[in-house]
N, C-alpha and C positions, 0 to 999 in steps of 0.2 A: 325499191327496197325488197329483198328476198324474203319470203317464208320466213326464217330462220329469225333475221332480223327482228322482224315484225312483229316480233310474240309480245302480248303483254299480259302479264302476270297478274290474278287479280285476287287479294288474301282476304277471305270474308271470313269476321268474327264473331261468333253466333254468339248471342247471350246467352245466359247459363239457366234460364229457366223456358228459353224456346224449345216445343218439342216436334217443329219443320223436319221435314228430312230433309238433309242436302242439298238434293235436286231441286226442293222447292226454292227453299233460298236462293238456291243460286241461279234460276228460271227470273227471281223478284228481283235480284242485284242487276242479273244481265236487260230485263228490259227497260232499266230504266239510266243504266249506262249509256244503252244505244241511242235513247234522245239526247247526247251529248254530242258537240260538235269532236272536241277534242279531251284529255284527261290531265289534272295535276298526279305525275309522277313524284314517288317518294314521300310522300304527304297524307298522314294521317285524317282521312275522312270518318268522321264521326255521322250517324245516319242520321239523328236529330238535328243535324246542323244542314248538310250536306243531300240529305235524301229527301224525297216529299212523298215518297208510296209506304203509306203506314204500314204496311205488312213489313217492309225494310226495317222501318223506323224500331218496331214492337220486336223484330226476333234478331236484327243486325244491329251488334255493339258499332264495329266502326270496320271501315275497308280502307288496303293500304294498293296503288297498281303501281308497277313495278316493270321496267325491262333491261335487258342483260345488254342490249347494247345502244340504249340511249341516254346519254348527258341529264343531269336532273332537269325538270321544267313539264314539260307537255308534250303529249302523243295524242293523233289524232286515233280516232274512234276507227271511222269507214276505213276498212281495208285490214285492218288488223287482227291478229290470229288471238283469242283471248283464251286463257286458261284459268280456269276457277277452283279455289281450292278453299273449302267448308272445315271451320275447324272451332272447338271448343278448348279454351283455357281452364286449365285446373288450378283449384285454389290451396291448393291444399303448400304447404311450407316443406322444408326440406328435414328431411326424415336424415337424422346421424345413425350411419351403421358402425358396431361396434364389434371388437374382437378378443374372446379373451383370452390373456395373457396371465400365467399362473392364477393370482387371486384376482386382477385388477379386468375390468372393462374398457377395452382399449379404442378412444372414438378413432376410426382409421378413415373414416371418409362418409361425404354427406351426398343424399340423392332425394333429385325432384324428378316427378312426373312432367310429359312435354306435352304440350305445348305448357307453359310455367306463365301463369299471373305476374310470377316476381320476373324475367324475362321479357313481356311485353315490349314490345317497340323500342326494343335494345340496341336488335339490326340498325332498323330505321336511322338512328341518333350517333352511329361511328363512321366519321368520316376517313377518307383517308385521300390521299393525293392520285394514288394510281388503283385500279380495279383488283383489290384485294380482296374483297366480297365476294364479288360474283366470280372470281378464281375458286375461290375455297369451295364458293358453293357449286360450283361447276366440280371441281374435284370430290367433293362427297356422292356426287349423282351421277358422277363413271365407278367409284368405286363400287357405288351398290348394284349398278347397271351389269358391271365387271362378274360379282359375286351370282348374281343371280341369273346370269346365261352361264356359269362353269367355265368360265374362261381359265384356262389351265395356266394357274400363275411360277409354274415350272419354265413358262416359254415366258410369259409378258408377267413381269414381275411389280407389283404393290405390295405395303404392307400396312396400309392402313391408318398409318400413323402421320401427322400434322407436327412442324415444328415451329413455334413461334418466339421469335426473342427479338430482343432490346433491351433499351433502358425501362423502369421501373414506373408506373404514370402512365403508361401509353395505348392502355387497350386490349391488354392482349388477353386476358382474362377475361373480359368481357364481349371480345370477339368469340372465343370458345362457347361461351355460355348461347350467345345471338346465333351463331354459327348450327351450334345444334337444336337448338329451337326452330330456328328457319327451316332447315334440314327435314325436322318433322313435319312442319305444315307444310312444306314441299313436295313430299313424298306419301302424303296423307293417304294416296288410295295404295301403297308396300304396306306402308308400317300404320297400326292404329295407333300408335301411341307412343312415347319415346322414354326411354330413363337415361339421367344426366348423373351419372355420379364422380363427384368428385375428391380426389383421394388427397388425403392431411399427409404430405411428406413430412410434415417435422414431427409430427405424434409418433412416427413410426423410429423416430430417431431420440427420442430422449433415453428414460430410464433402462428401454426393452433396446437398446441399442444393440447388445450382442445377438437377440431374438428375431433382429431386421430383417432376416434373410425367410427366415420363416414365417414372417408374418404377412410379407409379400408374397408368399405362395399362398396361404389362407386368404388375405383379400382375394386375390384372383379366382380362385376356387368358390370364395361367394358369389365371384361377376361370374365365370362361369354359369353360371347355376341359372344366372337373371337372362343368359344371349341363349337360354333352350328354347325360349318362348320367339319362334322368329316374327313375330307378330308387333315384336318391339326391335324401334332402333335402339341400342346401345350405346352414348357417346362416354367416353373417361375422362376427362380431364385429369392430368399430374401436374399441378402448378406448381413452377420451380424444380423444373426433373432434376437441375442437377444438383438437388438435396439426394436423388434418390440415384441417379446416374451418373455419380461423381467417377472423375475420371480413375481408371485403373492404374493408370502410368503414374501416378504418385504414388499408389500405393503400394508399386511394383519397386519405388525407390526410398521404400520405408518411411515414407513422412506419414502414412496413415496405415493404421490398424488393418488387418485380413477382414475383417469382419464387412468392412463397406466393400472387397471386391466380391463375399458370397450376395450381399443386394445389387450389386450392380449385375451378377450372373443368373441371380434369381430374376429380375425383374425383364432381361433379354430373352431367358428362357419363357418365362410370360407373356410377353410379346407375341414372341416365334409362335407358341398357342394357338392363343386366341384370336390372330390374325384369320385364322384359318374357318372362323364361323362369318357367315354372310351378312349377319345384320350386327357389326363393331364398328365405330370411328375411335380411335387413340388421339385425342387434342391432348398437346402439350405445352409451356410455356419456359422461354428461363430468361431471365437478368442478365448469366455469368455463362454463353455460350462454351468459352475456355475451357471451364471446368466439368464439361458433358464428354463421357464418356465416346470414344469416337465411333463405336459399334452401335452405340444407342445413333447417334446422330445419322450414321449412312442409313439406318432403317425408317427415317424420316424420306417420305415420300416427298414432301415441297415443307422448305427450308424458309419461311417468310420475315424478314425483318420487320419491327413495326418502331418507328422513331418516333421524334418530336413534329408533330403537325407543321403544317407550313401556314402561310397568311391564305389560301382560299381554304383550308378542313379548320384554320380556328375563324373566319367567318363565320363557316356554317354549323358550328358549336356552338357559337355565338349568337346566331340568328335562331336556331331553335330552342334556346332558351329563352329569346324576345319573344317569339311568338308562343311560346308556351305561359308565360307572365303574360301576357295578354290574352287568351285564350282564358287563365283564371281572374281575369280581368283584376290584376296586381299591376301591370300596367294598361295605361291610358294607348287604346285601338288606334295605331297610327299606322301611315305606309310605310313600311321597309319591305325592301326586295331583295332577293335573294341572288347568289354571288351570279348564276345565269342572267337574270333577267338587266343586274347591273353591269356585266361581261355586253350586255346587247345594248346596254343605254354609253358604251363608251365609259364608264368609269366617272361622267363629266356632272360637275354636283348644276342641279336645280332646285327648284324648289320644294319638287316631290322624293330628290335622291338626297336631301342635304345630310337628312338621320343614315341613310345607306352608306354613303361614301365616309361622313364618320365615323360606321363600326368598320370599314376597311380602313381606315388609318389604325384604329384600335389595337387591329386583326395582327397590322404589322409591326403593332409595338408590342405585341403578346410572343413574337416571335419568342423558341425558349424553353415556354413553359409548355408542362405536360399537360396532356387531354383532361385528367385529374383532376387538375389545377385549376383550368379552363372554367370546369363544372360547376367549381363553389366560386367562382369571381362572382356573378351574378346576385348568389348570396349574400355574400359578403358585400355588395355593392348597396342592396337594399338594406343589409343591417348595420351599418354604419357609417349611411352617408344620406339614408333619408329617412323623413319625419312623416312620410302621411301612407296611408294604404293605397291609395293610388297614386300613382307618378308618371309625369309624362315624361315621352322616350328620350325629349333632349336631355333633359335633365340627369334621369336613369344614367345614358351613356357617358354623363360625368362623372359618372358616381363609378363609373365600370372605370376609366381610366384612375381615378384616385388608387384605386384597387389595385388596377395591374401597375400600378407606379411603387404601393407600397409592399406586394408579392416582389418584384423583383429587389427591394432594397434588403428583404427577407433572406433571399435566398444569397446574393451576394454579400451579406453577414452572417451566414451561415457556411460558406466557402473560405471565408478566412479566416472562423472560428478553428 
């Protein structure tokens, strides 16, 4: 295996009243990794569970390692190229910026500081079928790599902007959020510290509807203001561009008002901008691709569809919820394996895979339903199908099929309503 390969990524969480520098921690995380033969990938390590060197324990919340190009399960130690990156979560909630408009305060978009509490192990927990993750994050770390050597984007062209769509349920919203949080702690020794703000497309659309055009140049002129400090990454999220990016060619054939094409010209011209500062990511999202503006969409650097999970990302939705209810010891500590480790046992039930191979039957009767959906089954499965605070997993997993029996009767009564 090459260099390249061979990196393993290692995300250490200081707690919030350690005052180590960096180095040290990451001196006490790495030596006592190296007495490991090999490492569980993707898998949130908590240090009082996981670590035995109290100096870990007392200033490291928990470590996540991670590599760009290995299957989830285990990487062996010896040999491997490790990269450590020291990072502190802020508590603090997300701060509403507002705008005013004649007499009214107008909320136009909300922003957190990154690394975000509310964020945490966001990444970790979206699965997806093909390397959409480590795409994106690969794509934010040419971008800045791009910006910060002057690469003259007259000859090699980006513009900084993410497009994301699908159907509604699937993620894409909170891939943005994970997306630039990771991005931060990623980049930890560019940027100290990150701001995520996110902009209210429909606030900017109700009353002050004719003001649209202008109030998207005041937003931006606030972001402005935030991308002087290059010391922060920047990321935007516009959820549902095309509230804001709605397409011109209707409105070029009178079915809408002039007023949504000065925001959709306003908001290009905004773009065209602000691309042009070194530390901005544009994360976008929409429902209704159709209706996105098709000037807006070519200045989308990668174009990502995000659909309905298949039967191995609703396992592993699945599975990280079991082990999460076990972990707060809601359920009763039993074996279940993960979609690799059951991929290695042949799929074939024993005694130790009986609970495994019945949430892969589950997996595939969830076919369907969105990541959304997926998330509250669980819930729902403990709230109204069992009677004790602890439960064991066969059971539980019945309580999950009643669930996804009565979610799909839901939604097909809701189709031919």
């Amino acid at each position: 295996m090459d260099e390249e390969t061979n990196v393993l990524h290692v995300e250490i969480c200081r707690r919030a009243n350690s005052c180590l520098t960096d180095s040290v921690i990451e001196e006490a995380v790495d030596a006592e990794l190296q007495s490991w033969s090999e490492i569980p990938l993707d898998v949130i390590l908590y240090s009082k569970k996981f670590f035995v060197n109290t100096e870990v324990q007392c200033h490291v919340e928990s470590v996540i390692c991670s590599s760009d190009y290995v299957e989830k399960g285990t990487m062996k130690i010896s040999g491997a190229t490790i990269k450590y990156y020291v990072y502190s979560l802020t508590q603090e909630n997300a701060a509403i910026e507002t705008i005013k408009c004649d007499s009214d305060e107008l909320p136009v978009a909300a922003h957190w500081l990154l690394p975000a509490e509310e964020f945490h192990f966001m990444w970790e927990n979206l699965y997806y079928d093909c390397d959409i993750k480590n795409n994106l994050l690969r794509y934010v770390e040419t971008t800045m790599l791009f910006s910060d050597h002057g690469v003259n984007s007259n000859i090699i062209s980006w513009n900084k902007v993410v497009l994301l769509h699908g159907p509604p349920g699937t993620g894409k919203t909170s891939m943005c959020k994970a997306l630039a949080q990771k991005a931060v702690i990623r980049m930890g020794k560019r940027f100290t510290y990150g701001r995520f703000i996110e902009i209210n497309s429909h606030s900017l659309f109700s009353k002050w509807f004719s003001e649209s055009g202008k109030l998207v140049m005041k937003l931006f002129d606030e972001i402005k203001n935030l991308v002087q400090d290059e010391n922060a990454l920047i990321c935007i999220l516009i959820d549902e561009v095309e509230s804001l990016a709605h397409a011109r060619k209707s409105c070029s054939n009178g079915t809408e008002p002039s007023d949504s094409i000065r925001v959709v010209n306003a908001l290009l011209t905004q773009l065209d901008q602000i691309k042009r500062y070194p530390n901005v990511l544009i994360l976008t999202t929409s429902n209704m691709t159709e209706a996105i503006d098709l000037a807006f969409v070519d200045r989308a650097d990668i174009k990502q569809y995000l659909g309905y999970p298949s039967e191995v990302a609703i396992y592993n939705i699945y599975y990280s919820c079991l082990k999460e209810l076990m972990r707060t010891e809601i359920l009763e500590t039993e074996v279940i394996y993960d979609i690799s480790q059951l991929k290695t046992l042949g799929y074939t039930e024993y005694a130790n895979t009986k609970n495994s191979v019945r949430l892969l039957e589950l997996s595939r009767e969830s076919e369907g339903l969105t990541g959304r959906t997926l998330r509250k089954i669980p819930f729902l499965a403990h709230a109204l199908y069992t009677s004790t605070n602890k439960v064991t997993l066969s059971k539980f997993l019945k309580a999950i099929h009643s669930i996804i029996l009565k979610q799909q009767e839901q939604e097909n009564a809701l189709q031919q309503s």
